[in-house]
C-alpha atoms as one frame of an Amber mdcrd trajectory, in Angstrom:
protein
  -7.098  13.402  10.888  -9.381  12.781  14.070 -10.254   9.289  14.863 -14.099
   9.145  16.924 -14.445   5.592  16.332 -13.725   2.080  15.039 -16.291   2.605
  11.997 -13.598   5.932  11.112 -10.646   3.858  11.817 -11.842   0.490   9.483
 -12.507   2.875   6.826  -8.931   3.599   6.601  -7.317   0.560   6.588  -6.587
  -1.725   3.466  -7.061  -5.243   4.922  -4.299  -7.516   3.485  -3.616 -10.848
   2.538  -0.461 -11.183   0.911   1.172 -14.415   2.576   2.637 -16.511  -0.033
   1.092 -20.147   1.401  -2.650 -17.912   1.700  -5.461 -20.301   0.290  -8.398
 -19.388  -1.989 -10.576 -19.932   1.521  -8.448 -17.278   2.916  -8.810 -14.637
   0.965 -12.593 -15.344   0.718 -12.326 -14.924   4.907 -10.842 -11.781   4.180
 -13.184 -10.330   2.077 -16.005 -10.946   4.141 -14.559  -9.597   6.963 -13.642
  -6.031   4.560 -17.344  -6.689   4.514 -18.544  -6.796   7.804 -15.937  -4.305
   9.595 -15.809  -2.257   6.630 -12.349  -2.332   6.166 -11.502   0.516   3.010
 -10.721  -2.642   1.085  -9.153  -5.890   0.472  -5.382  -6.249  -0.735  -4.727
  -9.783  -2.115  -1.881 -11.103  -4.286  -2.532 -10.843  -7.843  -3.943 -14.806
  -8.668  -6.767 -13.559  -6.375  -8.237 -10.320  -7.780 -10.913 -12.163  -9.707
 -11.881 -14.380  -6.532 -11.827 -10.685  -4.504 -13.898  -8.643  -6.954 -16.715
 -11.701  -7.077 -17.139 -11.128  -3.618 -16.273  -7.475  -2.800 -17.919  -6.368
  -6.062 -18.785  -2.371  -5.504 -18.919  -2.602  -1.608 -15.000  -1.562  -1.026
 -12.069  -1.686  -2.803  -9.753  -4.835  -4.445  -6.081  -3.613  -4.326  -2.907
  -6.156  -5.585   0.458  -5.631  -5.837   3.032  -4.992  -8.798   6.568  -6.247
  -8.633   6.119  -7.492  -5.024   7.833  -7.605  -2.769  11.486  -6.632  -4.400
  10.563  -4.020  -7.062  13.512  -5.697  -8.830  11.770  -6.358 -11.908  11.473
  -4.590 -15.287   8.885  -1.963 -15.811   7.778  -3.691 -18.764   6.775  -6.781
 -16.415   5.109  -4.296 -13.631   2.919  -2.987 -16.977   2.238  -6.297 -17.895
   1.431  -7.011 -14.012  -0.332  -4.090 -13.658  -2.655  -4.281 -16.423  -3.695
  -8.212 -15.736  -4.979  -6.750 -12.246  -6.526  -4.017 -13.231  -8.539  -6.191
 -16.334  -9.184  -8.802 -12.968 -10.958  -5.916 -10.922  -8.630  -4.567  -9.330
  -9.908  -0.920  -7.694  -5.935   0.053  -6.645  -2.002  -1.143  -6.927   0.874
  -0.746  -4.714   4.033  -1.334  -6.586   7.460  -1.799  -5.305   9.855   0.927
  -6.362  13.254  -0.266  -8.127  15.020  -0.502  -4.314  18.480  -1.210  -5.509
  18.497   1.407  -8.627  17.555   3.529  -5.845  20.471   2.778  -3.616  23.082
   2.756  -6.369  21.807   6.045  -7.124  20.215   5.764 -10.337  17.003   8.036
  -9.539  15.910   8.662 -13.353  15.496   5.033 -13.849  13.598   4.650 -10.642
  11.594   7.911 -11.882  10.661   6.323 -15.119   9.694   2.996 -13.824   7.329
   4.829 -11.460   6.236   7.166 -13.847   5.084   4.473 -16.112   3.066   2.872
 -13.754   1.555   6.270 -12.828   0.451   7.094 -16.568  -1.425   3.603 -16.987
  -3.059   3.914 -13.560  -4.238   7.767 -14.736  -5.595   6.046 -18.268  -7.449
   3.140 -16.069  -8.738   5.628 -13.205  -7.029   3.252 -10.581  -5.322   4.863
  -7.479  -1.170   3.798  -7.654   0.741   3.220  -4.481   4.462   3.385  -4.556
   6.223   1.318  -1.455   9.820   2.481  -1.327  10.280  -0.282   1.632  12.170
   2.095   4.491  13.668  -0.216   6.084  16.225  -0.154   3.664  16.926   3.597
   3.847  18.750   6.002   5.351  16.330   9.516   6.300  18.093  11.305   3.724
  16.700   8.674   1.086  13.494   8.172   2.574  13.027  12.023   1.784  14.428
  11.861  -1.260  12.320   8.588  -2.405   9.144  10.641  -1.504  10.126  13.392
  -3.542  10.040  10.965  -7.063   7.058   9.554  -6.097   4.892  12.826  -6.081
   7.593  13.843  -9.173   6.323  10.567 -10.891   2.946  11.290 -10.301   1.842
   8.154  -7.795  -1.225   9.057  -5.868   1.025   7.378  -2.440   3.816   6.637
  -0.785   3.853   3.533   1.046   6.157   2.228   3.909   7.123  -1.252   3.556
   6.065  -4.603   1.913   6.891  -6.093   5.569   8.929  -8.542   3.777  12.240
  -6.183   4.282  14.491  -5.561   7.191  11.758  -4.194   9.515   8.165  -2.625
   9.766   7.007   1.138   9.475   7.892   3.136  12.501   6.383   7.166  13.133
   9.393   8.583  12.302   9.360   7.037   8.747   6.028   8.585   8.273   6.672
  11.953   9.873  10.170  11.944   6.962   7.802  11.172   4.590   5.072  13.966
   5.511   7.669  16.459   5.774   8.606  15.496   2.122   5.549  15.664   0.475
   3.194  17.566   2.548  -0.577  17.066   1.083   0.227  16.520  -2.302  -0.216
  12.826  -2.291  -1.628  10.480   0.532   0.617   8.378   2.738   0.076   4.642
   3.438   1.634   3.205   6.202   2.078  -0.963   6.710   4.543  -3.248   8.440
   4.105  -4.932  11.243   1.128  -2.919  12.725  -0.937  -5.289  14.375  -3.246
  -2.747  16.889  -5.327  -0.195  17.312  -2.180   1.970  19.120  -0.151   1.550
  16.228  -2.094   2.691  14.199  -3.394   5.910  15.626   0.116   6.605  16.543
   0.572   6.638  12.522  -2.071   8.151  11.883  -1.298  11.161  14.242   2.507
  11.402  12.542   0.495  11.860   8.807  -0.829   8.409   7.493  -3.680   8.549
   5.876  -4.277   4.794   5.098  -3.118   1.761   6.957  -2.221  -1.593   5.791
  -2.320  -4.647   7.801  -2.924  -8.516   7.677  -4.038  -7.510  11.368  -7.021
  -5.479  10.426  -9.734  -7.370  12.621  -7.024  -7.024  15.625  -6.827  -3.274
  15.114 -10.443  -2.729  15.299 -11.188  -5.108  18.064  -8.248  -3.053  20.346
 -10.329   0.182  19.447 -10.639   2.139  22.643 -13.029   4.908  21.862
């Protein structure tokens, strides 16, 4: 994917606002400034869909999270989750795969849980992000994670929350591209905070960037 400018790079990133102690007046700065960078959308918590979509409206996307930032919840409560956002506006989700039924192995229940969320986002015609958090995995797993993500029928695989152990790194996302090829898109967030960064994911197969540094990226554009 060739990056000319800061116009092609903003339209790739989802800026994010996600920080527990964020204010109503906070997200409201971040939508305006999806606005005025044109940013591929705004990713707020779920209490602030509504407040989003009243001032996105059709101009870019409102995306919220589902059983953030754990996963450790049960799929009938990331439905339940799910649904309120999308009924609030929201355009996308990114929801938190079931990390420790992953680790201890238990990859059908992880499969279902996605695979839920997947059929609901299909019947809604909302785009479903699945953040397996790699931080907390070995390569092996991060391949293997991928894999019942496109098997669940997500439309992404996503990094991190950047609430776990560390950030996204280019390796993560070249394990992950190797895994799943083209068949679904690949969103990479934690702890990217310029315009470097970001390319340097972008170059290893990410096709969407999330940050809560979105106005930073942009303004360390070098074109």
């Amino acid at each position: 994917m060739e990056i000319k400018s800061a116009e092609d790079l903003a339209k790739l990133i989802d800026h994010t606002i996600l920080n527990p102690a964020a204010t109503p007046s906070d997200v409201e700065r971040y939508c305006r400034e999806v606005l005025t960078y044109g940013f591929w959308g705004v990713m707020v918590n779920p209490a602030y869909v509504s407040l989003a979509k009243s001032i996105i409206g059709s101009r870019a996307k409102v995306m919220s999270v589902v059983g953030f930032p754990f996963g450790a919840t049960r799929t009938s409560v990331k439905l339940a989750e799910a649904e309120a956002a999308i009924e609030d506006g929201a355009d996308e989700l990114d929801m938190v795969m079931n990390i420790g039924a992953f680790k201890a192995g238990l990859y059908e229940l992880v499969e279902r849980d996605i695979r839920a969320l997947a059929a609901l986002a299909r019947d809604y015609g909302v785009i479903l992000k699945v953040i397996i958090e790699t931080g907390y995995l070995t390569q092996e797993e991060i391949v293997h994670a991928s894999k019942i993500v496109v098997k669940s029928g997500a439309h992404f695989v996503k990094t991190n929350t950047g609430y776990g152990p560390r950030g996204v790194s280019v390796e993560d996302v070249k394990l992950i591209k190797r895994a799943v090829g083209d068949s679904v898109g690949i969103k990479a967030a934690g702890g990217i905070r310029n315009a470097r960064q970001a390319l340097s994911l972008i170059e290893a197969g990410a096709t969407r960037i999330g940050s809560s540094h979105g106005v930073d990226i942009i303004k360390t554009f070098e074109a």
